[in-house]
N, C-alpha and C positions, 0 to 999 in steps of 0.2 A: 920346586918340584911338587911340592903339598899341591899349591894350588892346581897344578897340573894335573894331578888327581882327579882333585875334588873337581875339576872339570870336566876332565875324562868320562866321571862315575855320572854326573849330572845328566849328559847328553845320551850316555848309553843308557839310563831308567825309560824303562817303556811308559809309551804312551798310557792313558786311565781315564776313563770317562767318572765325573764325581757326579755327585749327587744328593749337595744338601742346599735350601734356600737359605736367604738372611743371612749370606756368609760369604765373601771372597774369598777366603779359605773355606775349599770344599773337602770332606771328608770320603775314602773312597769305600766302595759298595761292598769289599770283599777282602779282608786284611787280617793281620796279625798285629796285635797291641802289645808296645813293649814299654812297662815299666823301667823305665830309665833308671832310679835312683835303688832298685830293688827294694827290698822289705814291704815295708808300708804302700809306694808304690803302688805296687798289685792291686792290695784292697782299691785304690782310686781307678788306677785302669777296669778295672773289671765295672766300679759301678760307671764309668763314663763310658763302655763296651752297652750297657744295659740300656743307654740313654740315647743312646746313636741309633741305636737298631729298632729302637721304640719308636723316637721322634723322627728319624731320618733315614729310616729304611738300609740301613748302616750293618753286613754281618759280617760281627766279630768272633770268628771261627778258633784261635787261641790268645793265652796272653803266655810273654816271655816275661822272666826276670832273672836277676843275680841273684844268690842267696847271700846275702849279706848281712848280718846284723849286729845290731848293739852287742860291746862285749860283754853285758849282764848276759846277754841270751847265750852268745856265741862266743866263747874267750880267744878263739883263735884271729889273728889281725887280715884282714881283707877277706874278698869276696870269695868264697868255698869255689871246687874244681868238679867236676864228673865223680870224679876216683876218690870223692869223698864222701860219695853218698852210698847206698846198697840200696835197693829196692824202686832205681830206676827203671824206666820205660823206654827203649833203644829206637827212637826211629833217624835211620842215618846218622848222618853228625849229630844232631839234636836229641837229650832225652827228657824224658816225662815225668814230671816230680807226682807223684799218687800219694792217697792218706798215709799209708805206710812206709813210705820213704823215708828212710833214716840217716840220719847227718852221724859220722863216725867218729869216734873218740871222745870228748869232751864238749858238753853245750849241747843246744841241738838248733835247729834249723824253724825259723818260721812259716816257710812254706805250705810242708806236707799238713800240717793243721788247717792253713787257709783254703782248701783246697773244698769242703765241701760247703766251701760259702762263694765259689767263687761259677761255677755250672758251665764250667769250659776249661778245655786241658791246659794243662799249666806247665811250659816247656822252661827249664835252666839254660839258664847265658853262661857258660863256659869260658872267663877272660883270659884262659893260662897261655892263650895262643893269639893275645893281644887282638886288637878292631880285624886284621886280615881274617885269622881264623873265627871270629865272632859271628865277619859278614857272611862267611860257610857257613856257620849253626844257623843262620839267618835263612839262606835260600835254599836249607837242607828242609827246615820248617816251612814254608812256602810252599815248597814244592810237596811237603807228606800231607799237610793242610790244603793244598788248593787254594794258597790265598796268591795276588798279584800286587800285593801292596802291604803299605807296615804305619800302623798310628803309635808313636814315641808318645808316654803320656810323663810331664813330668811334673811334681808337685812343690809349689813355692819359687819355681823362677830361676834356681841357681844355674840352669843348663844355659842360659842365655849369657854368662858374664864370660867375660874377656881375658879373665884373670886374672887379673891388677886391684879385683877390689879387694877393701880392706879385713871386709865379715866376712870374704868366701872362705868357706871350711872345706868344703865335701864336695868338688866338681869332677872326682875321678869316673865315679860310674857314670854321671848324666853324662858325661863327656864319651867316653868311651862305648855308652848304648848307641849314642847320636852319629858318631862314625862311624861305626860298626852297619848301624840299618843307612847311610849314605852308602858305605864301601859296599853292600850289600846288591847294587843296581836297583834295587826295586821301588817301586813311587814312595814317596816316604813325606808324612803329615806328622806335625808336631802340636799336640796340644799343651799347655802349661794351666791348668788346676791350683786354686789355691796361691795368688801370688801374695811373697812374703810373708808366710805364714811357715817358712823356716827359717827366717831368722838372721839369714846369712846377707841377701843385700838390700839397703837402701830404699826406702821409698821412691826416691830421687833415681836411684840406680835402674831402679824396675821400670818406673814410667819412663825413661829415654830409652831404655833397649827395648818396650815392647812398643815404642815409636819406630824407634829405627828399622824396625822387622816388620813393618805396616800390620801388628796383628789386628785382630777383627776377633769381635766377643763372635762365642759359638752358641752359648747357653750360659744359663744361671741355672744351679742345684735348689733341690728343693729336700724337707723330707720323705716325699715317698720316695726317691731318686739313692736315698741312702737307707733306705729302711730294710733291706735285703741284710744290710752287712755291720748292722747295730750294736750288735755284739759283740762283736770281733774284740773290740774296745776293753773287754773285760779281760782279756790276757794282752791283747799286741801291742808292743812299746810305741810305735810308731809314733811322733806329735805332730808333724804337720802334716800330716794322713786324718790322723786321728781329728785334729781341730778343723780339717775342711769338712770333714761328716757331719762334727754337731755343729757348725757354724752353717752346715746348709738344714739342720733341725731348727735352727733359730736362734742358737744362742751369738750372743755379743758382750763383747765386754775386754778387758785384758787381761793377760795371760804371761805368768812366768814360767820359761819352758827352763831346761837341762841347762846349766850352766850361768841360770842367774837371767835370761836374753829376758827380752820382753817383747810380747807381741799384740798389738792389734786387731781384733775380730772385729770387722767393719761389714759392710754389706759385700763390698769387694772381692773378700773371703770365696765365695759363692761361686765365681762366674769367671768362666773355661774361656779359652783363649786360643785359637786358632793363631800361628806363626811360623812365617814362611821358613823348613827345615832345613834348605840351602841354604840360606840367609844368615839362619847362626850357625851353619857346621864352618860355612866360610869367616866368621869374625868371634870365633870362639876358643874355650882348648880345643875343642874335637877336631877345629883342621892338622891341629899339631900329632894329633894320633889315627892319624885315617889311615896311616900304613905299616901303623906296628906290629909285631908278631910274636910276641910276649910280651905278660905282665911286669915282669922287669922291665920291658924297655918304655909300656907305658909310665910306667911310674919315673924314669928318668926322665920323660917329657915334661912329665908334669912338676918335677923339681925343677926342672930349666926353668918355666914360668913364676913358681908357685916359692921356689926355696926348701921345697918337703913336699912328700903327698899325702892323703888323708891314710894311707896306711902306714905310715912312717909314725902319722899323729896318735892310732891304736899302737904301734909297739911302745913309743916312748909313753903314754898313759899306763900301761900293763907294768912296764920297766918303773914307772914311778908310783908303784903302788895304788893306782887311782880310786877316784870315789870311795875316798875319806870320809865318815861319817860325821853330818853338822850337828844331825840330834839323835839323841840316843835313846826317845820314847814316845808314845804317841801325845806325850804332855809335849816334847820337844818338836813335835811338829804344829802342836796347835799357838802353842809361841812363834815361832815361825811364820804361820799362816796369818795371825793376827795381827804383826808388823807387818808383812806383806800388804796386806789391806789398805792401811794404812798410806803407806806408798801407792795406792791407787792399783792396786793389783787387787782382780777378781777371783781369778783361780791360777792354782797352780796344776802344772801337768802329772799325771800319776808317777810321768817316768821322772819328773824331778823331786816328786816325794822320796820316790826311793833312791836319788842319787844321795839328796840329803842324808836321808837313813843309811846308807854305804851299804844298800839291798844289794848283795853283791850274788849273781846268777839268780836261775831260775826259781830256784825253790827257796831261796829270799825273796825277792821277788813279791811270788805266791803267797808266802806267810805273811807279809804286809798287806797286802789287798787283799787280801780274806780278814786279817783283823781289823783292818780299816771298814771292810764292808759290815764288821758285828758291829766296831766301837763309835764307829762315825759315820753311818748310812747316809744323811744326811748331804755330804760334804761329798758324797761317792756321784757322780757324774762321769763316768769313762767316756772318752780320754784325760778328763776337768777332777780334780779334787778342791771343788769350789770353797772361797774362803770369804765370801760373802754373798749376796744372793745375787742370780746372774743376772745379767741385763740381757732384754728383749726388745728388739725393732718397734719401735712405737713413733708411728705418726711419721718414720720415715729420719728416725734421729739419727740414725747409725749412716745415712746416705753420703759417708764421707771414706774418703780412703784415698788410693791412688791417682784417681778422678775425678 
């Protein structure tokens, strides 16, 4: 029956004249950009909105996302609703996150902050009405925008996996952006930014599914391509956001992110990936939720494949007291970092400074990066709290990675 769908939905997406060279995946002229994975996310779509419309005559008229974040930021588990915000912006089904937007009760939301860094309106993905009602906020946006088309931007690769891998953590929003702008009718392009640079699959993983999906490079970042949203970095947890920004500033080296992972900054880092968005909504989760109609019921999809979903993974973390404190001073982080090194680690991520430290919300957080910024300037590189001195592309060393 899925596939019936997803067949149904393909044939009815209208026709689209594209309009970029050096690419079989063409990008279309007049669209809406959806951060798949929300948070972090955004910051990437918005600088790949910048880059499209520069080089490839590409206009990117809004970008969508979840509000979803870390439970430092946000204690509440899964992706935030409408009826959780005040100071939205009502157009149709779809509303408008603005600076002033406030996320209710506890935590708050990293959106409405992002918002004068990003110079085009910034519309919430509403999941509570599961992919069916999504694909409405979808061509309710469309249609208040005048866009005829949707680029799905998503960062580090995990939107492509099957579900069966071993390091998938976090496939419920890609998954659920992906069906949603499928269920949605409208022409729909997939870029993936930054592969493997969250950590979750495989080198091995990555190079076969973006075989299998014929993708075709679109571009490689550079820094002036991130120099608009440089800063961001100084407050937003984001890490594989965060690491495709400076890894398109230059840096390389490795990197231990939130839970100990370790990641590779290779030239690879760098360079956008055009893949065919039928292609994985058919051999992904997202065909298993192209017709759900609650957040419940996604999230029952995704135990069927998965055994738990990533917000089952936020309750039982909050339920088990998480992010326990490793060290308990800035002496106990520079021991830390110093072994780290050792181990061939470059930098560690800010946001796994303060998991260390058990920086737990915002205004912990805050107090560690501002002390961090008096005690150890040095070491301060946002999204990087570098623990030896970085490594630079030199002579073409770093030309290794997935490829």
């Amino acid at each position: 029956m899925l596939g019936f769908i997803l067949a149904a939905v393909l044939l009815a997406a209208p026709e689209q004249t594209w309009c970029m060279s050096d690419s079989s995946r063409l990008v279309a002229s007049k669209a809406i950009a959806i951060a798949a994975g929300g948070g972090g996310d955004v910051v990437t779509a918005s600088v790949l909105t910048a880059m499209l419309r520069r080089r490839f005559g590409t206009d990117i008229i809004a970008l969508m996302s979840f509000s979803w974040d870390r439970l430092i930021v946000d204690p509440t588990p899964g992706p935030r609703s409408r009826s959780d915000f005040d100071g939205l912006i009502h157009h149709g089904l779809v509303a408008e996150v603005t600076e002033s937007t406030r996320l209710r009760g506890p935590g708050w939301s990293t959106l409405p902050p992002l918002v004068p860094h990003l110079a085009l309106p910034l519309l919430l993905m509403d999941p509570t009405g599961g992919a069916m009602d999504l694909a409405a906020q979808v061509r309710s946006a469309a249609q208040a925008f005048n866009a005829d088309a949707l680029i799905v931007v998503d960062v580090g690769g995990d939107i492509l996996a099957e579900g069966h891998e071993a390091g998938l953590r976090s496939p419920l929003a890609d998954s659920l952006a992906l069906a949603a702008a499928i269920q949605s009718g409208l022409s729909v392009q997939l870029l993936i930014a930054g592969v493997g640079l969250d950590g979750e699959l495989t080198p091995a993983e990555l190079r076969t599914l973006l075989h299998r999906q014929n993708s075709t490079v679109v571009t490689e970042l550079d820094a002036d391509d991130v120099s608009m949203v440089a800063d961001v970095w100084d407050w937003h947890p984001s890490e594989a956001n965060g690491i495709f920004c400076i890894a398109a500033q230059g840096w390389r080296g490795t990197v231990e992110t939130q839970r100990g992972a370790i990641i590779s900054v290779t030239d690879d880092a760098t360079v956008v990936y055009a893949v065919d968005a039928s292609g994985v909504a058919a051999h992904s989760l997202a065909a298993d939720l192209l017709d759900t109609m609650s957040l419940e019921q996604v999230e029952q999809r995704v135990r069927a494949r998965r055994g738990y979903s990533d917000i089952d993974t936020e309750r039982h973390r909050l339920s088990a007291h998480w992010e326990q404190s490793t060290v308990d001073s800035i002496d106990g982080i520079d021991r830390y970092a110093h072994a780290a090194s050792f181990h061939g680690v470059d930098a560690l991520t800010i946001r796994r400074v303060l998991e260390l430290a058990g920086a737990l919300g915002a205004g912990a957080g805050d107090a560690l990066r501002d002390q961090l910024r008096r005690e150890r300037p040095s070491n301060m590189r946002p999204p990087l709290y570098l623990v030896r001195h970085p490594h630079m592309p030199v002579d073409g060393v770093h030309k290794t990675g997935l490829f």
